[in-house]
The first five atom37 places (N, CA, C, CB, O) and aatype in JSON, in Angstrom:
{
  "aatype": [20, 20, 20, 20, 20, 20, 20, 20, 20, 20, 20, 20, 20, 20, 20, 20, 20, 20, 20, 20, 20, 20, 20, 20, 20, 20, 20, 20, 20, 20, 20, 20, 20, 20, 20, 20, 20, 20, 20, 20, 20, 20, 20, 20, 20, 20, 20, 20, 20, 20, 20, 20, 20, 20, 20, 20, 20, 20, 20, 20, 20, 20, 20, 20, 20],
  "atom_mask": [
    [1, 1, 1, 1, 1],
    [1, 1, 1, 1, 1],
    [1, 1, 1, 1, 1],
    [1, 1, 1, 1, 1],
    [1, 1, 1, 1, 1],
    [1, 1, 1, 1, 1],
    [1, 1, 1, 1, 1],
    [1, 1, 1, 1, 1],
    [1, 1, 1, 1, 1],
    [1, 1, 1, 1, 1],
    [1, 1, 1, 1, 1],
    [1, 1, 1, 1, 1],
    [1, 1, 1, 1, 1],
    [1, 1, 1, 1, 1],
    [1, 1, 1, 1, 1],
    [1, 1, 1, 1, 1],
    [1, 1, 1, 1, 1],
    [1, 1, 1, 1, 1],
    [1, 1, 1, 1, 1],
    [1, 1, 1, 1, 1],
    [1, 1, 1, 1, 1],
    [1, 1, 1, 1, 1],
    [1, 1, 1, 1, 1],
    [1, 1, 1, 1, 1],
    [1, 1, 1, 1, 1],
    [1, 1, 1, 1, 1],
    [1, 1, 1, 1, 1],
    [1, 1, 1, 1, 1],
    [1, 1, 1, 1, 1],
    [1, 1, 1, 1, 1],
    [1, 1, 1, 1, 1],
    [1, 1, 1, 1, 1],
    [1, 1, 1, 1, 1],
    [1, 1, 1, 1, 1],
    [1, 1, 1, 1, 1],
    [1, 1, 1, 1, 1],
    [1, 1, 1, 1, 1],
    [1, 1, 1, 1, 1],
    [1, 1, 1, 1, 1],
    [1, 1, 1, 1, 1],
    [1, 1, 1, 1, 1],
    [1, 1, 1, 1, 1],
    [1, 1, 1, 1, 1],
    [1, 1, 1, 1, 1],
    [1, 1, 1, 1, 1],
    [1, 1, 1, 1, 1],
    [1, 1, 1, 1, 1],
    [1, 1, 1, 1, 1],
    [1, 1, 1, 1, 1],
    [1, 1, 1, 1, 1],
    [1, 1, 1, 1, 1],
    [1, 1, 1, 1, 1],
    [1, 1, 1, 1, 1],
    [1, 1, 1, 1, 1],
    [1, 1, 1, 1, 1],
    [1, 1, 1, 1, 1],
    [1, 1, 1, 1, 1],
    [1, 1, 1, 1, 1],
    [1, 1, 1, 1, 1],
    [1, 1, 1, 1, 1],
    [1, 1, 1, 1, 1],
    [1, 1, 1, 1, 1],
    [1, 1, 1, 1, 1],
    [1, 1, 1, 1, 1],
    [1, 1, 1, 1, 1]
  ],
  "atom_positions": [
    [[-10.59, -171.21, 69.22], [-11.01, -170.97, 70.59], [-11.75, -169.64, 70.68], [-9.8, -170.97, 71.53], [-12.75, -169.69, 71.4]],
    [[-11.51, -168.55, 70.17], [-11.82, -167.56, 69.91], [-13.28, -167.02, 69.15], [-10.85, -167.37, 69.42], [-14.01, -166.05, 69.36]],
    [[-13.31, -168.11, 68.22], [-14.78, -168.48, 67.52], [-15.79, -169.08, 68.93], [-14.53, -169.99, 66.06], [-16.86, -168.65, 69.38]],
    [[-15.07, -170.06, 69.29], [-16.57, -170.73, 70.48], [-16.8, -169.66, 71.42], [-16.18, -172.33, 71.67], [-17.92, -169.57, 71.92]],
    [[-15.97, -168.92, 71.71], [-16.77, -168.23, 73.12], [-17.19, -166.65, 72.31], [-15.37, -167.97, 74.93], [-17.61, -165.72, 73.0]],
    [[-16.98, -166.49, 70.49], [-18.29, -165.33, 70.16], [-19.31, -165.97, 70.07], [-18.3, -164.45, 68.86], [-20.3, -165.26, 70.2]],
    [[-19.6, -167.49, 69.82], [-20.77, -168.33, 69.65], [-21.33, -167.8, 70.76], [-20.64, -169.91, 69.57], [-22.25, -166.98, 70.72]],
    [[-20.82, -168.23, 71.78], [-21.33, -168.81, 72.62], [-21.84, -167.3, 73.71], [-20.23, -170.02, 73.13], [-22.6, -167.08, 74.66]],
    [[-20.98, -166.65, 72.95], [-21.44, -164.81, 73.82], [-22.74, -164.78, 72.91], [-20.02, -162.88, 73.43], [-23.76, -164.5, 73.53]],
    [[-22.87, -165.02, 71.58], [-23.95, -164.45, 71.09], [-25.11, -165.25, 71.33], [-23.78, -164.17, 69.8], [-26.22, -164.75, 71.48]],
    [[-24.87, -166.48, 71.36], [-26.04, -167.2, 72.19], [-26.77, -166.76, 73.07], [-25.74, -168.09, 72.8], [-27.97, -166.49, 73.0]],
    [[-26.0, -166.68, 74.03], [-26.12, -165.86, 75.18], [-27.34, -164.32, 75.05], [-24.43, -165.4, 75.45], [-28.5, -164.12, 75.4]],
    [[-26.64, -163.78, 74.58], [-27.3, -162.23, 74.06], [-28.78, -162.87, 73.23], [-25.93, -161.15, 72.64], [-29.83, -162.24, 73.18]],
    [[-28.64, -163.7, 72.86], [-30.19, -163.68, 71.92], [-30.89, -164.34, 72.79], [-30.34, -164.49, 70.32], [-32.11, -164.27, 72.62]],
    [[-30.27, -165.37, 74.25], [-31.8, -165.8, 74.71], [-32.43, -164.9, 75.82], [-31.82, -167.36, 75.32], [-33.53, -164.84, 76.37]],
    [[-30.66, -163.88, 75.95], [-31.34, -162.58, 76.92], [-32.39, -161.68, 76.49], [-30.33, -161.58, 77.27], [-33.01, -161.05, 77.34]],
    [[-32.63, -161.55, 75.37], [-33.42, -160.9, 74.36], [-34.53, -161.33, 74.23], [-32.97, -160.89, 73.25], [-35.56, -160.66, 74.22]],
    [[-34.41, -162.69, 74.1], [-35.73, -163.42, 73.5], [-36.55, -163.21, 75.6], [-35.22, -165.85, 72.55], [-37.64, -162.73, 75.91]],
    [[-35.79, -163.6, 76.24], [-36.29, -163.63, 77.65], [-36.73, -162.35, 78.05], [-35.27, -164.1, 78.61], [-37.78, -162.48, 78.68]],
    [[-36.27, -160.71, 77.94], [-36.3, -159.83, 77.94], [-38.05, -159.56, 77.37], [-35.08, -159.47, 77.35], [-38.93, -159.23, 78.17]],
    [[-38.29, -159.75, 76.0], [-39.19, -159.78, 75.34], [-40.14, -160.77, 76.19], [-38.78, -160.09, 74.0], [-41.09, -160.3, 76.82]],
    [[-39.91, -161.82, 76.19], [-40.97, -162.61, 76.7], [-41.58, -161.61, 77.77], [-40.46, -164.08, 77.3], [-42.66, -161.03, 77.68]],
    [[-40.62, -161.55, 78.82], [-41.19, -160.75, 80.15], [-42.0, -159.48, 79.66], [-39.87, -160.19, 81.22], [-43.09, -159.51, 80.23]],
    [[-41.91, -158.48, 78.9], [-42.27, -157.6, 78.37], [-43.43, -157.98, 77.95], [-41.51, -157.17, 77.63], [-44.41, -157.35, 78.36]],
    [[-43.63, -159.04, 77.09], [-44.87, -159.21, 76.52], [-46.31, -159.96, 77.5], [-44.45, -160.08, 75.27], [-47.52, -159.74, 77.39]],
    [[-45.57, -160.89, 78.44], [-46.42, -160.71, 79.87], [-46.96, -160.16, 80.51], [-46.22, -160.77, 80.55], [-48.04, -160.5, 81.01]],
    [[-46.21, -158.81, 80.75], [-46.26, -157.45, 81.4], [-47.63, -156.89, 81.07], [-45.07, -156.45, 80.87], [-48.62, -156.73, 81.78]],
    [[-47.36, -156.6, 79.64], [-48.56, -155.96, 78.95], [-49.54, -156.55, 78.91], [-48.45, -155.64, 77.8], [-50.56, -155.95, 79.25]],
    [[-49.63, -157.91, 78.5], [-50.88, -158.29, 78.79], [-51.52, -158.78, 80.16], [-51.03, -159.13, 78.0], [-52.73, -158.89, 80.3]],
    [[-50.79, -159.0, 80.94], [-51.57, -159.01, 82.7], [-52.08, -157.62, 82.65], [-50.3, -159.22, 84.37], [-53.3, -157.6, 82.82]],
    [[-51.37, -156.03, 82.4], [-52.03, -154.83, 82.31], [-53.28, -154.71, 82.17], [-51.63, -154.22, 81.52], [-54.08, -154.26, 82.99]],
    [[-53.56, -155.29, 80.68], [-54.51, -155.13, 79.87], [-55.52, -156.52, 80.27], [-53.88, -154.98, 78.34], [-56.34, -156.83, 79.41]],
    [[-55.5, -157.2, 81.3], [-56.55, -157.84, 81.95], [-57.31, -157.0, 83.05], [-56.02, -159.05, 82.53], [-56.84, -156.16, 83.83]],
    [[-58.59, -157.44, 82.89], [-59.53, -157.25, 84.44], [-59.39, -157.61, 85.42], [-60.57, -157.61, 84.6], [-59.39, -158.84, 85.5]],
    [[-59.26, -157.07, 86.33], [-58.81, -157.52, 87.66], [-60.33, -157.98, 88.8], [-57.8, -156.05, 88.32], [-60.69, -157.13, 89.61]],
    [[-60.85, -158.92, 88.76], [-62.47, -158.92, 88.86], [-62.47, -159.19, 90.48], [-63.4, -160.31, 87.78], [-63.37, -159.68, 91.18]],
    [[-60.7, -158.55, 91.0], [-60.96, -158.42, 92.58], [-61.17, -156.78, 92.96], [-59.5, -159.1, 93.5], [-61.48, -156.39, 94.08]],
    [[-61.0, -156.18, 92.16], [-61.23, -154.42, 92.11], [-63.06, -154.27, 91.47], [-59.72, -153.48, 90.57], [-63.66, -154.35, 90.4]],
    [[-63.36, -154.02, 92.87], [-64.73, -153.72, 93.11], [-65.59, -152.4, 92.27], [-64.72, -153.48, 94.61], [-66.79, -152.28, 92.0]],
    [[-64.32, -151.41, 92.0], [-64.77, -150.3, 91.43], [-64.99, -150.27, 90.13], [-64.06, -149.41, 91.68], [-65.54, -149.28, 89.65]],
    [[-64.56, -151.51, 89.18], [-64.39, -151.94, 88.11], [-65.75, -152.31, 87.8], [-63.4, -152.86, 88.04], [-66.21, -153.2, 88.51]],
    [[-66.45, -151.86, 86.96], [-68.16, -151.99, 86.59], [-67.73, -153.39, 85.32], [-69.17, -149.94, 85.64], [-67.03, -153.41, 84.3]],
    [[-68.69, -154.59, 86.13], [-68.54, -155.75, 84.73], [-69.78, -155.97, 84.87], [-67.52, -157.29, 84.72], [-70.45, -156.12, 85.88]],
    [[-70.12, -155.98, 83.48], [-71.58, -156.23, 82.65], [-72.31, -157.53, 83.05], [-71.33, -156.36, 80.95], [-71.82, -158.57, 83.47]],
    [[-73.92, -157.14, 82.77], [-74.03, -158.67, 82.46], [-73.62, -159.77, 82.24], [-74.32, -158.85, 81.96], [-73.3, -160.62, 83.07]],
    [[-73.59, -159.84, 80.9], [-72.73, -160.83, 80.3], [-71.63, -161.13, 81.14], [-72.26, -160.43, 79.03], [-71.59, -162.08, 81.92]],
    [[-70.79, -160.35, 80.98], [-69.43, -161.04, 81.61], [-69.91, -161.94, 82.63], [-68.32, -159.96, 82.32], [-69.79, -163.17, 82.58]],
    [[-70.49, -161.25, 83.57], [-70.77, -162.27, 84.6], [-71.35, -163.04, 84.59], [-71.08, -162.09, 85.39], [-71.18, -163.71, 85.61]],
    [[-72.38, -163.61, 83.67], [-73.02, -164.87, 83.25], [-71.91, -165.51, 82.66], [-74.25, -164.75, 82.28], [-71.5, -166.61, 83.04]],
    [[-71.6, -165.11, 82.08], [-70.14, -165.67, 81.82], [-69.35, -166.67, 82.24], [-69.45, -164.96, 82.04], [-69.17, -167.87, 82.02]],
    [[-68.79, -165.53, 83.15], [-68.34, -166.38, 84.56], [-68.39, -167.52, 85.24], [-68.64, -166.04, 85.31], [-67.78, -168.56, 85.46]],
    [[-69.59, -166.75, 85.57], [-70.33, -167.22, 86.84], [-71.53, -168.19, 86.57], [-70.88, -165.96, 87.62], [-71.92, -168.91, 87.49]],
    [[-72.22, -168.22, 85.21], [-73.05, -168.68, 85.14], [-74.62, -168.03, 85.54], [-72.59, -169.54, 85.61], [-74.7, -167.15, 86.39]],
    [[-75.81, -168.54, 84.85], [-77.19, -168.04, 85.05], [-77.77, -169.11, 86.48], [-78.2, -168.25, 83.37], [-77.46, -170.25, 86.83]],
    [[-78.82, -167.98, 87.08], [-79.38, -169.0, 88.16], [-79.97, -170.64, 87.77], [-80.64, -168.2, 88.82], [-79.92, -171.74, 88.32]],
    [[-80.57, -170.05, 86.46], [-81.93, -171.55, 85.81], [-80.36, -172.45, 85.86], [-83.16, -171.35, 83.32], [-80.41, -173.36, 86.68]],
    [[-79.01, -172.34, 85.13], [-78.17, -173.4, 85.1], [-77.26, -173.96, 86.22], [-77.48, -173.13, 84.19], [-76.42, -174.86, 86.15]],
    [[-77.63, -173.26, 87.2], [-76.88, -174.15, 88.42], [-78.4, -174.9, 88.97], [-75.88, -172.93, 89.92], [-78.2, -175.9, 89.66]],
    [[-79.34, -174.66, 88.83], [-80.33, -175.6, 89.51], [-80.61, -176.87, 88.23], [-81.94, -174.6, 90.01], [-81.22, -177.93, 88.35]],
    [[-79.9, -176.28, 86.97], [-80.39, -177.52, 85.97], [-78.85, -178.13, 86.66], [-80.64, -177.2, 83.73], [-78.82, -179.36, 86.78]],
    [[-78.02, -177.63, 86.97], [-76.8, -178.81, 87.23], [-76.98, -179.69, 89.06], [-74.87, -177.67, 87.13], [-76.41, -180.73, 89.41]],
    [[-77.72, -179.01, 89.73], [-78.06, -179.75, 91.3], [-79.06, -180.85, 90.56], [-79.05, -178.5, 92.8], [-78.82, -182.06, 90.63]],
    [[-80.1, -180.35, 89.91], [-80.89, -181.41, 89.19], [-80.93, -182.7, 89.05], [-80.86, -181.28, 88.3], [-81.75, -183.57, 89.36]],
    [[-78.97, -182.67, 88.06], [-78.35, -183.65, 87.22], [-77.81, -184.98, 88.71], [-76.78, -182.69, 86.1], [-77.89, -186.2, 88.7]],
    [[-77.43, -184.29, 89.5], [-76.62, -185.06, 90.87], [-77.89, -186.13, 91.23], [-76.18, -183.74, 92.53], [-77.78, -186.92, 92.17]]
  ]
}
């Protein structure tokens, strides 16, 4: 009886850990994203073709309709 509930404590403890970590590793990377609703944030060209796409390819896609 004594054995199942260290199992079952240590179970416990490793998916608090593993969950702990997960959240942590979320954390950091939402940080380390662009937030492309913060205006003060300078994004390049590119990126925004990117995005958003070039003018010539939204009139080649009205085109296609």
């Amino acid at each position: 009886m004594k054995g199942i509930g260290l199992i079952i404590f240590g179970a416990l403890a490793v998916l608090s850990g593993v969950a702990v970590a997960v959240m942590l590793i979320k954390k950091r990377r939402n940080d380390s994203l662009v937030d492309f609703d913060d205006f003060d944030t300078a994004v390049s060209d590119e990126e925004f073709e990117h995005f958003f796409g070039t003018e010539g390819e939204l009139k080649s896609e009205e085109d296609e309709d």
